[in-house]
C-alpha positions as CSV (number, residue, x, y, z in Angstrom):
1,X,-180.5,-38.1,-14.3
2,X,-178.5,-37.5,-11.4
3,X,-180.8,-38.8,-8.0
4,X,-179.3,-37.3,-4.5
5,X,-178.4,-40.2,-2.1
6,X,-180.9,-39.9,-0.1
7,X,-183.7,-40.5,-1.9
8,X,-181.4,-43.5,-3.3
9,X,-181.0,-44.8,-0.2
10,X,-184.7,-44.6,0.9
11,X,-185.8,-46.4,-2.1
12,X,-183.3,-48.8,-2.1
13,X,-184.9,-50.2,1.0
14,X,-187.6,-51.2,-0.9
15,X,-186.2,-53.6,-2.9
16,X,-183.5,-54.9,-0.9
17,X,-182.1,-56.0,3.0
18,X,-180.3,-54.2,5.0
19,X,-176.9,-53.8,5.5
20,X,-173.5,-52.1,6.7
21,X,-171.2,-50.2,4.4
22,X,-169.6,-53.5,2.4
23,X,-166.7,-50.7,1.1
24,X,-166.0,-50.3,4.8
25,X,-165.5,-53.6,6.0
26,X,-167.3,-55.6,8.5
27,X,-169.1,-58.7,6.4
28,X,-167.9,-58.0,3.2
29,X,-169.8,-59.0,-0.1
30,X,-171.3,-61.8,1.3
31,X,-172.1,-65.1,-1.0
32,X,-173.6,-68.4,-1.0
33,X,-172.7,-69.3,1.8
34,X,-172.5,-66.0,4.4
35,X,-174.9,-63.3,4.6
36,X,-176.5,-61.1,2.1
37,X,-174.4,-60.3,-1.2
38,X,-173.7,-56.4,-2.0
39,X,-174.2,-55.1,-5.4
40,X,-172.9,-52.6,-6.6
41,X,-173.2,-49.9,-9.8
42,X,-170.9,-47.2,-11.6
43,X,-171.6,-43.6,-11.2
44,X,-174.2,-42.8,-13.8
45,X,-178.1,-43.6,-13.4
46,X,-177.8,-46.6,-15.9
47,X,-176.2,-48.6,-13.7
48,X,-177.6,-47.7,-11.2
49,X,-181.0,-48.6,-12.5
50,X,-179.5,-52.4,-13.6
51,X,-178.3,-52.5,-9.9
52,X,-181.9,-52.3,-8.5
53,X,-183.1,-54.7,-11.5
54,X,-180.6,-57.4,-10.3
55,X,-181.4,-56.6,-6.4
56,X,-185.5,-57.2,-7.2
57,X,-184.7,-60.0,-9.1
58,X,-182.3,-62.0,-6.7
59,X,-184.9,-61.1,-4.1
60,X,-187.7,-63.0,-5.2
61,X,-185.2,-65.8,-6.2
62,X,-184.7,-66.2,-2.6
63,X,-180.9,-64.2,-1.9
64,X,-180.6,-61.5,0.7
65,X,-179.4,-58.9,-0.9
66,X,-177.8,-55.2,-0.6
67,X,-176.8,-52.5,-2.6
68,X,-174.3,-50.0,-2.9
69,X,-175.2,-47.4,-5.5
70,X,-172.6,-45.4,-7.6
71,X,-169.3,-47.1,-6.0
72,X,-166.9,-45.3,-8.7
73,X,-165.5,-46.3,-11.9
74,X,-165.0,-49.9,-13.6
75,X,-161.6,-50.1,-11.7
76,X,-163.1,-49.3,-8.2
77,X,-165.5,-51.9,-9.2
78,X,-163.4,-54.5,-10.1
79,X,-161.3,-54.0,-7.5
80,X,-164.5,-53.9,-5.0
81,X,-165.1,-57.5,-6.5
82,X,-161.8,-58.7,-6.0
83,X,-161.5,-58.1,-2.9
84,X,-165.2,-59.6,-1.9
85,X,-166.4,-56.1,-0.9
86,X,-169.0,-56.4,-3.5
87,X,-170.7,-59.6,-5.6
88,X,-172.4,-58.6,-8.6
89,X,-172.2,-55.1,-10.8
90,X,-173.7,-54.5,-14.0
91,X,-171.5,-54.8,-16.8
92,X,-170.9,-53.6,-20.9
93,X,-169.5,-56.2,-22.8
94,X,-167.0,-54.2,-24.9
95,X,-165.7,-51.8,-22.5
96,X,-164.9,-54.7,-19.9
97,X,-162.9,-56.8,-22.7
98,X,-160.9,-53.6,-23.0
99,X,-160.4,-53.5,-19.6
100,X,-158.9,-56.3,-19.2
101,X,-157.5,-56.8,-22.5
102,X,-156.7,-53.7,-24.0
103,X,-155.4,-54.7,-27.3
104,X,-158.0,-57.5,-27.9
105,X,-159.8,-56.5,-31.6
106,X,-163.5,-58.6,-31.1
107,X,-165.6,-55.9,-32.0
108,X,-169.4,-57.9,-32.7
109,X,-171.5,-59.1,-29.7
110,X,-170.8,-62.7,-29.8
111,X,-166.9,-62.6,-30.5
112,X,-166.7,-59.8,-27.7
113,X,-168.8,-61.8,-25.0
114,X,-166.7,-65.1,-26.0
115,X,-163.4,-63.1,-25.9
116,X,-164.7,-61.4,-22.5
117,X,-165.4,-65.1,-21.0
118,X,-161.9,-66.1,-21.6
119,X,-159.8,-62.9,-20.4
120,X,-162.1,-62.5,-17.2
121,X,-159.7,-63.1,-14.3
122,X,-159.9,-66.0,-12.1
123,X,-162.8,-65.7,-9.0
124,X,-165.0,-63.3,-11.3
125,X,-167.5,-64.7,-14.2
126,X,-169.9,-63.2,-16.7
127,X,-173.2,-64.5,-16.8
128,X,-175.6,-64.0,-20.2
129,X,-175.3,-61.3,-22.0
130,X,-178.6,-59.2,-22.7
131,X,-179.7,-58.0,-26.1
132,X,-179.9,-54.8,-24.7
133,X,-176.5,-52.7,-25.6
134,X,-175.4,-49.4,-24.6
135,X,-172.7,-48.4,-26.1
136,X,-170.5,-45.1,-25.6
137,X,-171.3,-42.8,-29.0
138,X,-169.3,-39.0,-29.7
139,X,-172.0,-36.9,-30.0
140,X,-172.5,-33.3,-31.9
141,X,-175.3,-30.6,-32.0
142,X,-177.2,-30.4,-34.7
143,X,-176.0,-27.0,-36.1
144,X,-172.3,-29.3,-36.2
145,X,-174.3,-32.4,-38.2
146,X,-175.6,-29.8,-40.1
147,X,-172.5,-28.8,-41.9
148,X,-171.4,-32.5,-42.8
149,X,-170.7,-33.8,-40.0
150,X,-172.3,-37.2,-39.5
151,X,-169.5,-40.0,-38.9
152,X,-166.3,-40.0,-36.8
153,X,-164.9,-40.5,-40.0
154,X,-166.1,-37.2,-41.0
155,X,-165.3,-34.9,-37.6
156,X,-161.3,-36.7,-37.8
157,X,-159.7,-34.2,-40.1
158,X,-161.1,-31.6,-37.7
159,X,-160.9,-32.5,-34.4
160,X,-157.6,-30.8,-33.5
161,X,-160.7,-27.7,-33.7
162,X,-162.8,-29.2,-31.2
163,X,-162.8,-30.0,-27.6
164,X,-164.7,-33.3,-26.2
165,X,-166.5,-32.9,-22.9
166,X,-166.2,-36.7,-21.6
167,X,-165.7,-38.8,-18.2
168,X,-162.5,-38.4,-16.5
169,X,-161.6,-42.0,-17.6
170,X,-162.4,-42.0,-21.6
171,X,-158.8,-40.0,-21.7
172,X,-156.9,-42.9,-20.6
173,X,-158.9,-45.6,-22.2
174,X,-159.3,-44.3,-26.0
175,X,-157.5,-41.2,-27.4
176,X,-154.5,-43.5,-28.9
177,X,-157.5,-45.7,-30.4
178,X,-159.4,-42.7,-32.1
179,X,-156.2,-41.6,-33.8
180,X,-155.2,-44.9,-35.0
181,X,-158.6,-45.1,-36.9
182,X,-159.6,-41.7,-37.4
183,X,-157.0,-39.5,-37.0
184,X,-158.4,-37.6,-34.4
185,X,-156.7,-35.8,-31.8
186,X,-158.7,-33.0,-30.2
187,X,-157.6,-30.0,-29.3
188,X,-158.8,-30.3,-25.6
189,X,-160.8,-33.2,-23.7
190,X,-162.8,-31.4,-21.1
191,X,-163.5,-34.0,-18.0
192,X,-167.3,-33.6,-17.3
193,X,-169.3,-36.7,-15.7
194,X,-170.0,-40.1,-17.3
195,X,-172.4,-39.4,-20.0
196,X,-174.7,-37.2,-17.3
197,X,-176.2,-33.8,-17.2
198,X,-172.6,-32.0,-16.7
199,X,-171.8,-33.7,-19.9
200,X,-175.4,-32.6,-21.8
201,X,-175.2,-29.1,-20.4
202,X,-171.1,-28.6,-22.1
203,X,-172.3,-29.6,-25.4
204,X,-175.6,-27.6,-25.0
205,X,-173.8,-24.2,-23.8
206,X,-171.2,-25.0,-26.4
207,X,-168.4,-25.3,-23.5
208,X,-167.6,-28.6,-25.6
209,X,-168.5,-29.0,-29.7
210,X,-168.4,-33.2,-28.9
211,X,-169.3,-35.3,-26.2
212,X,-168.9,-38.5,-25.5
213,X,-173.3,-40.0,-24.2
214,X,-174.5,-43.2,-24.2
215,X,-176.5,-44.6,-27.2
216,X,-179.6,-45.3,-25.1
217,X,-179.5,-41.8,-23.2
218,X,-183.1,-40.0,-23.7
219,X,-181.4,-36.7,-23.6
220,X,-179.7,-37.1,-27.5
221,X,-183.2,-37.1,-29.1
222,X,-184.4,-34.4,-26.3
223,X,-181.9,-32.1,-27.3
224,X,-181.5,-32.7,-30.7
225,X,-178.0,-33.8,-30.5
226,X,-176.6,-36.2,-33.5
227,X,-174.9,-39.5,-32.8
228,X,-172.0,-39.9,-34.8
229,X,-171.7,-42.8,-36.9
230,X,-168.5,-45.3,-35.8
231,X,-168.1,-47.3,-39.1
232,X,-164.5,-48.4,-37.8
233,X,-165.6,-49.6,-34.5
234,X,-164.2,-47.2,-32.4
235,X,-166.3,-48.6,-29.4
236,X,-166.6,-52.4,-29.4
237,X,-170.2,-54.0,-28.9
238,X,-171.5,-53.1,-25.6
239,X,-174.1,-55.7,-24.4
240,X,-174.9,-55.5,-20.8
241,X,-174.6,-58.3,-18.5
242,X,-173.8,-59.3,-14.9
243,X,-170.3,-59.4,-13.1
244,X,-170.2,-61.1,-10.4
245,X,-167.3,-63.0,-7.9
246,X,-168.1,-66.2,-8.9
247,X,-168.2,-67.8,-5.2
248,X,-170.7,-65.3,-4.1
249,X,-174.0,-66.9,-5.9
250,X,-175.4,-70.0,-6.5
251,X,-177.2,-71.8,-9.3
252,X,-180.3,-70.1,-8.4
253,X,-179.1,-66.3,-8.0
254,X,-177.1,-66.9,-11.2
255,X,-180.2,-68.0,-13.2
256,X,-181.8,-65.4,-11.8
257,X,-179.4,-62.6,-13.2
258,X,-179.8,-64.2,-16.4
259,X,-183.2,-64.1,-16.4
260,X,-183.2,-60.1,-16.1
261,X,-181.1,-60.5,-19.1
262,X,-183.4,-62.8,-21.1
263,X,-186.1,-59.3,-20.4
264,X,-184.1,-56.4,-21.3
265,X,-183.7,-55.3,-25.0
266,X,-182.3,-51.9,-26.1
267,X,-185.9,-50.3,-27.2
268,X,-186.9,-51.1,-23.1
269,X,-183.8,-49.8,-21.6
270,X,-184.1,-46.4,-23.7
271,X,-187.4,-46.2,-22.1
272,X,-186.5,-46.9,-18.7
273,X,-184.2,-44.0,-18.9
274,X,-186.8,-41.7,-20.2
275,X,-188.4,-42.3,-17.2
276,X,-185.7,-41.3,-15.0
277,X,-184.0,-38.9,-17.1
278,X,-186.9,-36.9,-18.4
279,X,-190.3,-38.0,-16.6
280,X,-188.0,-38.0,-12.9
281,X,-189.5,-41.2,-11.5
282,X,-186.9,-42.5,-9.2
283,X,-184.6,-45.2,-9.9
284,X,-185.8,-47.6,-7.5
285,X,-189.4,-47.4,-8.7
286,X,-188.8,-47.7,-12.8
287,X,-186.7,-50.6,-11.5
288,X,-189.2,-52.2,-9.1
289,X,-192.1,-52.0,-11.9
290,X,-189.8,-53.5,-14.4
291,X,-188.9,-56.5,-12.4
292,X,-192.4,-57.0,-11.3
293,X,-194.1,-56.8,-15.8
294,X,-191.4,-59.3,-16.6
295,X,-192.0,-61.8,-13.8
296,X,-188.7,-62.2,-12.6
């Protein structure tokens, strides 16, 4: 999963302009009406992948574009878009509500994305909202599922036995959360990477007995790992979609973003990431190909 920054950088010139460092000053994000726009993605190779989708796509929609892979977290992102170092980033519906509205309860697509559109601070916008979600899932090993184990509902009463392997954020966005629904408080929470191969490898080794993946990660069914279910909604609906500072596109770019997410569905983007995660094609070229089948 995880690509070395060279060969992101070398294939990012494919699909996009060049560029300075927009995180070091010096032309900023760029926009409508200045020079090319920087976009961005978080630190895992989802992201990352969505970034090069929305590059290839503003592209042939005319926008000079740039792109700065694997910036940081949702609050270096955010910031980064606040303060007009970067224009667009790929987005998950539910997590970004929570972000910026931590106690809001929307928990289905639609409520979530209208509820999103409303807390959304000023300068920044949403565009459409793909069918395609990816939502954050606790995850067990088999031999765990195997002794009853199948629901959040089910690990709660043991969790104080357990330690989660999970992204250094997850421990200051939902612990208070999973113990108001579940009563779940485990006995450790391990910080490994953002859903990556640090966090497979814990749960593998057993160094972790949960771990917090992504729904559409290949390396679940690959390792067969079981996906607990979350009948209480821990996670809210995650539906990907653009970000972007509002200013920085036009008409055009923004119909073009919402194009890509007109194209993606959940069955594509789980195998998009097969093809990275498990087939190691680069980002930039699963990217390229899928901009190019869908026309946009």
């Amino acid at each position: 999963m995880k690509r070395t920054m060279a060969v992101v950088a070398a294939a990012a010139l494919l699909l996009t302009g060049c560029g300075g460092d927009p995180l070091k000053g010096g032309g900023g994000g760029g926009g409508a009406a200045g020079g090319p726009i920087v976009i961005g993605s978080a630190d895992f190779s989802e992201s990352e992948l969505l970034m090069h989708i929305y590059a290839g796509a503003l592209t042939n929609a005319g926008v000079k574009v740039t792109t700065k892979p694997r910036v940081g977290s949702r609050e270096v992102l955010v910031k980064a878009l606040q303060d007009k170092s970067l224009a667009v980033v790929p987005e998950y519906s539910g997590n970004l509500l929570q972000y910026f509205d931590k106690q809001n309860p929307a928990a289905q697509p639609d409520e979530v994305t209208a509820a999103l559109k409303q807390k959304v601070p000023g300068g920044l916008e949403v565009l459409e909202k793909s069918a395609a979600e990816d939502s954050d899932a606790l995850v067990v090993s088999k031999e765990l599922a195997g002794q009853g184990v199948k629901s959040i509902a089910d690990l709660g009463p043991k969790c104080s036995q357990y330690v989660l392997g999970a992204a250094g954020e997850w421990k200051d966005r939902w612990p208070a959360k999973l113990t108001q629904l579940y009563g779940c408080t485990f006995k450790e929470i391990k910080t490994t990477d953002a859903a990556g191969p640090v966090t497979v490898e814990a749960l593998k080794s057993g160094q972790v007995q949960v771990a917090n993946l992504f729904t559409t990660a290949s390396a679940i069914t690959a390792n067969g790992f079981v996906a607990l279910q979350d009948p209480k909604r821990l996670y809210p609906a995650q539906n990907i979609l653009p970000l972007i500072r509002s200013e920085a596109l036009d008409a055009k770019g923004k119909e073009a973003l919402n194009k890509v997410s007109a194209a993606l569905t959940t069955d594509k983007l789980i195998a998009l990431n097969k093809r990275i995660e498990l087939d190691k094609e680069t980002v930039a070229d699963v990217a390229k190909e899928f901009v190019t089948q869908n026309k946009l």
